[in-house]
C-alpha positions as CSV (number, residue, x, y, z in Angstrom):
1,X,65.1,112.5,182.1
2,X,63.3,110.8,179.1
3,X,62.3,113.7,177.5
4,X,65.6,115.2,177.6
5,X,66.6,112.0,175.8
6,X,64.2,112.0,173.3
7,X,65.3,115.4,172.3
8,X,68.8,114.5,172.2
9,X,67.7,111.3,169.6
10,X,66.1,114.0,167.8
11,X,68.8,116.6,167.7
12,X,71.3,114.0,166.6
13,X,69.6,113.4,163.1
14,X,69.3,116.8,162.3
15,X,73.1,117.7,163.2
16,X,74.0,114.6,161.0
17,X,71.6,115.9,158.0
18,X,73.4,119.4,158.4
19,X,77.0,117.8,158.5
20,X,76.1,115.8,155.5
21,X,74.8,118.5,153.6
22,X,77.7,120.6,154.6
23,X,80.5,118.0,153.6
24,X,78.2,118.0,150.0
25,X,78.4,121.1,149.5
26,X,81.9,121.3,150.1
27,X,82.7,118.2,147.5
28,X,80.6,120.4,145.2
29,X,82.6,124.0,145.5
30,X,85.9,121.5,145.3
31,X,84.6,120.1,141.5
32,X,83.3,123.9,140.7
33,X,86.5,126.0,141.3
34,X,88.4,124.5,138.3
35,X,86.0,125.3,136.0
36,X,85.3,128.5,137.3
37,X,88.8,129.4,137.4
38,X,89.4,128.4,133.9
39,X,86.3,130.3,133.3
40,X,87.5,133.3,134.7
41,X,91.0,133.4,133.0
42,X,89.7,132.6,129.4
43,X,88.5,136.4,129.1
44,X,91.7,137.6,130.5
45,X,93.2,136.3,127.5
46,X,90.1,137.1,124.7
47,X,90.2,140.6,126.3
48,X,93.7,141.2,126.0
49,X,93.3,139.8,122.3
50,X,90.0,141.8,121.6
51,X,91.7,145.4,122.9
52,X,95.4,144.5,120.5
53,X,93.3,144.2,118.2
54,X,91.4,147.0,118.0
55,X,94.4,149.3,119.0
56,X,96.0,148.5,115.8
57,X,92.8,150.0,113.6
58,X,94.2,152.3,111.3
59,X,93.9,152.4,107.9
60,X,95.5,155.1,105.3
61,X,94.5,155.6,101.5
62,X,93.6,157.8,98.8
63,X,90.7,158.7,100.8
64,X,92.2,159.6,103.7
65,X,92.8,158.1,107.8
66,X,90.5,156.2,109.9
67,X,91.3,154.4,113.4
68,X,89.5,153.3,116.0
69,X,89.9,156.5,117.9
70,X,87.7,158.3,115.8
71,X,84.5,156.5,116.9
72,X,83.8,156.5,120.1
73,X,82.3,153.2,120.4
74,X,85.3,151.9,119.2
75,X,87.3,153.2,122.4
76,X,84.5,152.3,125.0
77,X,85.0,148.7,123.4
78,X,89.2,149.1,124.5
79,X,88.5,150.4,127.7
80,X,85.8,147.6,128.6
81,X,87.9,145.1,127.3
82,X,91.3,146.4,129.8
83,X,88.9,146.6,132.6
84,X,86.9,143.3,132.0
85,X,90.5,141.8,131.4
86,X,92.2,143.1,135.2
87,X,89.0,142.1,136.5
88,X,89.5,138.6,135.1
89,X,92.7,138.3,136.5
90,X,92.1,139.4,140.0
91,X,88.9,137.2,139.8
92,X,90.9,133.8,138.8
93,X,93.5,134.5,141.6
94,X,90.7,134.3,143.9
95,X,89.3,131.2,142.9
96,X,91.8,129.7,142.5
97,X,92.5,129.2,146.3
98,X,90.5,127.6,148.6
99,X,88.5,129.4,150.9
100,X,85.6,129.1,153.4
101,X,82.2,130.4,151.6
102,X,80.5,133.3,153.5
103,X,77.4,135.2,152.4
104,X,79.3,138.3,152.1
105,X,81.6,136.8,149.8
106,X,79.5,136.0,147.9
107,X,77.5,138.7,147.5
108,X,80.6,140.7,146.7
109,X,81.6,138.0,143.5
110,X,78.2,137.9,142.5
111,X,77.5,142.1,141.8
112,X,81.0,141.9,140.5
113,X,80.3,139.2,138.2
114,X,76.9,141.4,137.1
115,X,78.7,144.8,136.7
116,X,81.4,143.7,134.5
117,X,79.3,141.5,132.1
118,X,77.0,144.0,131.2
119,X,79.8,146.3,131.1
120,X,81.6,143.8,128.3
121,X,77.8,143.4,126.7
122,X,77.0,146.9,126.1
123,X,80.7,147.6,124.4
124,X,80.2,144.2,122.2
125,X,76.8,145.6,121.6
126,X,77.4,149.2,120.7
127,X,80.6,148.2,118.7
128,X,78.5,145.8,116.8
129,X,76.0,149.1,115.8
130,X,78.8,151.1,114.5
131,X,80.3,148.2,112.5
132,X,76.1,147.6,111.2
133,X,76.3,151.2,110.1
134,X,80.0,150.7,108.3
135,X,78.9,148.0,106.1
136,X,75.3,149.0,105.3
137,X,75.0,153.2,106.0
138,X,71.6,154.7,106.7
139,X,69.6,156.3,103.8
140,X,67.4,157.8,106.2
141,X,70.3,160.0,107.6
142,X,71.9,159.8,103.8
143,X,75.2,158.1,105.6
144,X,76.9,156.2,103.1
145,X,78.2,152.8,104.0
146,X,82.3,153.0,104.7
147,X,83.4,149.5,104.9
148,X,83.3,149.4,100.6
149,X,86.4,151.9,101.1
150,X,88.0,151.1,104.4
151,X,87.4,147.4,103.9
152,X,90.6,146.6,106.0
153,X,89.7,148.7,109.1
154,X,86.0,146.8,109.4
155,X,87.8,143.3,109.3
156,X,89.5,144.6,111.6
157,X,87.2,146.1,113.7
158,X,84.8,142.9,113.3
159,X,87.3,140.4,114.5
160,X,87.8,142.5,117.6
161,X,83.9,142.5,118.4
162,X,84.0,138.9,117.4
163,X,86.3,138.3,120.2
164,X,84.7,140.6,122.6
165,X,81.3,138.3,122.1
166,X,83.4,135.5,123.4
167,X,84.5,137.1,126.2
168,X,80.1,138.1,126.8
169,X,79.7,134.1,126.7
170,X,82.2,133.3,129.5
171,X,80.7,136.2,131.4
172,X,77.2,135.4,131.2
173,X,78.4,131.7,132.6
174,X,80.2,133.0,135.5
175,X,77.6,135.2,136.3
176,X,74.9,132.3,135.9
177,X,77.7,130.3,138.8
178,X,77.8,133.1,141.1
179,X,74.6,133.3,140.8
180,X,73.6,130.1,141.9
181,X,76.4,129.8,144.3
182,X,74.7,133.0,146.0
183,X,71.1,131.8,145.9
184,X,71.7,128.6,147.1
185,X,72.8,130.1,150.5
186,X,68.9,131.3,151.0
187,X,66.2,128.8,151.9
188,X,63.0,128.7,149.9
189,X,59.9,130.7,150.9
190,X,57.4,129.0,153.9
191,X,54.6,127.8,151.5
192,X,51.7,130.7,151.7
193,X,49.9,128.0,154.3
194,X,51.7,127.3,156.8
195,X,51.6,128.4,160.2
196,X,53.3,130.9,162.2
197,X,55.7,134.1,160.7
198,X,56.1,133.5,157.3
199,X,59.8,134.5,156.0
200,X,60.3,135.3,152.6
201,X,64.2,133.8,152.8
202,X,67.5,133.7,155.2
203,X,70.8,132.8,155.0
204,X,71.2,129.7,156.2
């Protein structure tokens, strides 16, 4: 009989320290999920901004038509920015309302969060090449820099990756949340040590 209630006076600590840390984590997620819903919306609407933009490229003069359309960079950077900007949407409506944590979840928001900012990153990225070779051209190559003749389309063009950059930013953050929000779920590594199976990680 007294060692059944010894164990009991030891269980009861450890259920407290796991309701506690439970009911933390919970405060925590509540203080989170405005700012990560306002940080999910923001690129809807520099997305949106970022592909008007850029649809409207087209200048005409002496020397002839250019538009967006006829550099492919240019229409990767549209279609990223449409599909960045539904994703940011559907995202926001998620977060928005409450709902219990799980791992899969999680894992779910988190390779989202990855796919989509690198797909935003490597638009801004290869956009911001083709506008490099617009203002300056490449001697080596003897391409001639464009921007001295279609000075209106670059401005253009270079607000729209502007934009786009900002939407990179709020990416990166939400992918840095998920992230953590994911990782967190896992306890650390048994030091090298200790006794017994070592596990590299579980969920909790």
């Amino acid at each position: 009989m007294s060692k059944m209630a010894d164990e009991k006076v030891m269980a009861a600590p450890e259920s407290a320290g796991v309701g506690e840390d439970a009911g933390e984590q919970t405060v925590a997620e509540a203080r989170v999920r405005p700012v990560e819903t306002l940080l999910r919306a923001v690129p809807l609407g520099l997305c949106v901004a970022a592909m008007a933009v850029m649809l409207r490229d087209t200048q005409t003069n002496e020397y002839g038509t250019v538009s967006y359309s006829d550099l492919g960079g240019f229409r990767y950077l549209v279609y990223a920015n449409g599909l960045c900007a539904a994703y940011s949407l559907v995202s926001a409506f998620y977060t928005a309302v409450p709902r219990p944590a799980t791992l899969c979840r999680s894992w779910i928001v988190f390779l989202l969060d990855q796919v989509f900012t690198y797909l935003i990153l490597a638009a801004g990225a290869a956009s911001a090449e083709l506008l490099y070779l617009a203002y300056n051209g490449d001697k080596e190559v003897t391409w001639s820099e464009a921007c001295g003749v279609f000075g209106g389309f670059c401005r253009q063009a270079r607000t729209s990756v502007g934009i786009t950059f900002g939407s990179v930013l709020c990416y990166i953050l939400l992918s840095l949340i998920s992230s953590y929000r994911l990782f967190s779920a896992y306890d650390a590594p048994l030091p090298a040590g200790s006794k017994g199976i070592e596990i590299a990680a579980f969920p909790r």
